[in-house]
N, C-alpha and C positions, 0 to 999 in steps of 0.2 A: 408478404415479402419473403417470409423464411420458408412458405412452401414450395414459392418460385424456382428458388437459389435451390431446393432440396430435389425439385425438377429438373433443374440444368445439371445438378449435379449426377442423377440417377441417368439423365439421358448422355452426358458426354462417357459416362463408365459404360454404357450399351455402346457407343462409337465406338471407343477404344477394343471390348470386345471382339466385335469386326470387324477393325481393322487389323487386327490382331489374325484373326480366321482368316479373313482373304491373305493374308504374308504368307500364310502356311498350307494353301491349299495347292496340289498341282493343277495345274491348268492343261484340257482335251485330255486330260487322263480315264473321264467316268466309262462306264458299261455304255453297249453299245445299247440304243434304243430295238423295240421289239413291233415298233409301228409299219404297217405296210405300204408305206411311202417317206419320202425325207421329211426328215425333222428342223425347220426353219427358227431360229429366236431373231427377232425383229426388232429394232429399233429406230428414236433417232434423238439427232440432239442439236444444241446452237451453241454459238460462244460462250454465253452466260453461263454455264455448265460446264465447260472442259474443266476445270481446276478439279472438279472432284469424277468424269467420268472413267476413268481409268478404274477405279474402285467399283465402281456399279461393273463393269466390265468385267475384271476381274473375278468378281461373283457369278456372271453369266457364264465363263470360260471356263468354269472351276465346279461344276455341277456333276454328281454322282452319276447322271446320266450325260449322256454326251450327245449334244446336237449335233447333226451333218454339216450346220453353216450357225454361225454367227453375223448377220449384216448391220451395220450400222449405217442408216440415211442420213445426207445432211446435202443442206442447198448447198447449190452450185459453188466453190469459192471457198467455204469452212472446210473442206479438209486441210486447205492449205495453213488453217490455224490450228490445227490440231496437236497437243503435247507431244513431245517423245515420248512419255511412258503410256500412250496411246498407241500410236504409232507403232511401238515394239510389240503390241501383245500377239506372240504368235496364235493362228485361229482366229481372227478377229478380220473380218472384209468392211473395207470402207466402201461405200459408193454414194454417185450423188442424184438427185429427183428435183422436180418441180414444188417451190418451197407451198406446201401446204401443212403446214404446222405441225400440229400432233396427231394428222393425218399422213404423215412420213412412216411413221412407226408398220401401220400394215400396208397400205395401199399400193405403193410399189413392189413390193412383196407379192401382194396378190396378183398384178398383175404380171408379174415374169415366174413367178412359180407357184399356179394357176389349183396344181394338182399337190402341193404340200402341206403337213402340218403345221401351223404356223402359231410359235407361243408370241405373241406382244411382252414385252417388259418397259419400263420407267427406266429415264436415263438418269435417276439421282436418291436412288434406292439401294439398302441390303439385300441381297437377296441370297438366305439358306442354304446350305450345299444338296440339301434335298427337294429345294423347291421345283426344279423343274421334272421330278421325279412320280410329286403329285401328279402333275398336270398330265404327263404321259401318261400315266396308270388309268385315270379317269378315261382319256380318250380311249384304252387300249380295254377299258370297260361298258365303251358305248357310248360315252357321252359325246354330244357332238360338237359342244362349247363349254366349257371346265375353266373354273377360276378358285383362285383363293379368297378373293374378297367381294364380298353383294351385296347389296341391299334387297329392299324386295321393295315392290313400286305398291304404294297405296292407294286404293278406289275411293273416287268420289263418288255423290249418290247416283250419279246419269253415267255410272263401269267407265268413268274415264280418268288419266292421272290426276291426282292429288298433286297440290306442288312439292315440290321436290324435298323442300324441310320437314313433310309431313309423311316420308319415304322411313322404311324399319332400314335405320343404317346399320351396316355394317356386324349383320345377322351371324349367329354366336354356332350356329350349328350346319351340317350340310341339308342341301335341299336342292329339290329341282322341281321347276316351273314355269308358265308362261310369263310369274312376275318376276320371277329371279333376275334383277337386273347387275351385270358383269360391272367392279369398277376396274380399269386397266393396269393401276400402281402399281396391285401384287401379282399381277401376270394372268395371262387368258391364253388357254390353247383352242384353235379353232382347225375343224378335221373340214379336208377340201370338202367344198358345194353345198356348206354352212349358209352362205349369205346368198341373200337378194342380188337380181342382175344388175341394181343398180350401186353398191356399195363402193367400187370403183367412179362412179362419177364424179368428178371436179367441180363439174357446173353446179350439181345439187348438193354436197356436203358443204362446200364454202358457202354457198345462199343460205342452208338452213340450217345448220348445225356447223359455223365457222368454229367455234371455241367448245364445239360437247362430241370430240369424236364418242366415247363413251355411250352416249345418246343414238347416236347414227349408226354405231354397230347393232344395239340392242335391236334397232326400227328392221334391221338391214336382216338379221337373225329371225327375228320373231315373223317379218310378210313371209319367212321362206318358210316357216312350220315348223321352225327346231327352237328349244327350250334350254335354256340356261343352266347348270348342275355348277352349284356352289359345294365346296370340299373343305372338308377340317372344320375347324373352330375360328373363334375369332380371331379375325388378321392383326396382325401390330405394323405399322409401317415405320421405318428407321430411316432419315433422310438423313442426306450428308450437309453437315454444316456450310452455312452458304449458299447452297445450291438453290432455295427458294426464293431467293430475290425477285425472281420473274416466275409466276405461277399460276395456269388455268383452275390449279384445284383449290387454289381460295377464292375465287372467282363461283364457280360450279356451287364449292360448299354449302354459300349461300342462295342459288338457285337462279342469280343473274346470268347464268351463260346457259345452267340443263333449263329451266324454264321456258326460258326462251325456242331453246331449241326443240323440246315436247312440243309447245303450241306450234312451233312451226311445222313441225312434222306431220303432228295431227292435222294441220291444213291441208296440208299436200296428199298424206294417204289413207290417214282415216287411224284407230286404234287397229293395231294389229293385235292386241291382247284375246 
């Protein structure tokens, strides 16, 4: 009980923190990026989330380096519910797509801007005023998928995945490899003609990986021959109070959604590892 309380208490001072940093940071103020094409940050989000996405927002706007765009996806109908302190944040493009979950975040993206750098971010995270800093540098170093945060995917004895709880989470140092598997929370920059022709497909990400976009990019990465490069040390992720009421990654955590979606995968195309 008194380590609980000593938890809540250590994490709402990390909020506070934060919230504190994003009041004081300017916003589309950072350095202009040094990549040889636009710099896209991508998102999206649902109702159950506005009350706190203004702050994840706010973070994205507010980065040492400066993105060419900001989009934020959301089905048909939810802008109209959207905050004002949403709403205001100058730098910030709403638009709306075909509701495919936590496939909003890239896939519309990819397909209208086909030839850009594209970071993914979480709608209900802190995120550092240097983090999108990382993730340029690495691609601006070659890497052709860069994340802050990975696992690495464990072999069974016949070189094929292990289940998912049996995965090295959330790996403490940098690395790059065919098993370096991207998680989306702490952001992934991906440099154009990264992925598979099939990544964009509706028909096949909803059938096989409905709930693991994470899964689906990796599969979508790896048939195309590029290799994952995980950056920094181990990731911390800070969610905003509330915001996890409704949540694929406790779902995933335990291997009922990536599970699933591994074996479906590997029906369909075989290990690409």
């Amino acid at each position: 009980m008194i380590g609980d309380l000593f938890r809540q208490f250590k994490h709402r001072r990390r909020l506070a923190r934060a919230i504190s940093d994003l009041a004081a940071r300017p916003l589309n103020q950072g350095r202009a990026h040094s990549l040889p094409g636009p710099l896209i940050v991508s998102l999206t989000s649902y109702s159950a989330r506005f009350g706190t996405l203004a702050l994840t927002l706010r973070g994205l706007l507010g980065q040492t380096v400066r993105p060419d765009r900001v989009i934020l996806w959301l089905d048909e109908g939810d802008e109209t519910r959207l905050p004002e302190d949403v709403r205001a944040l100058d730098g910030l493009e709403i638009a709306t797509c075909p509701n495919w979950r936590s496939y909003k975040k890239i896939v519309p993206t990819l397909l209208a801007h086909p030839s850009a750098y594209i970071v993914t971010a979480d709608d209900d995270v802190y995120y550092p005023a240097e983090w999108l800093a990382g993730l340029v540098d690495a691609a601006a170093s070659g890497a052709a998928v860069a994340c802050h945060r990975a696992h690495r995917v464990a072999l069974n004895a016949a070189g094929q995945p292990a289940p998912y709880g049996e995965w090295a989470h959330n790996i403490d140092a940098p690395e790059r490899s065919g098993l370096i598997f991207l998680t989306g929370v702490s952001g992934v920059i991906y440099t154009p003609g990264v992925f598979h022709a099939d990544v964009t497909r509706d028909d096949l990400f909803t059938s096989l990986a409905p709930r693991s976009d994470d899964v689906w990019l990796y599969w979508m990465h790896r048939l195309n021959g590029v290799e994952a490069q995980k950056i920094g040390g181990r990731a911390r992720i800070l969610e905003w109070e509330g915001s996890q009421a409704q949540s694929l990654r406790s779902e995933n955590l335990h291997g009922t959604g990536n599970d699933q979606a591994v074996a479906a995968l590997l029906a369909h195309y075989g290990w690409p590892g």
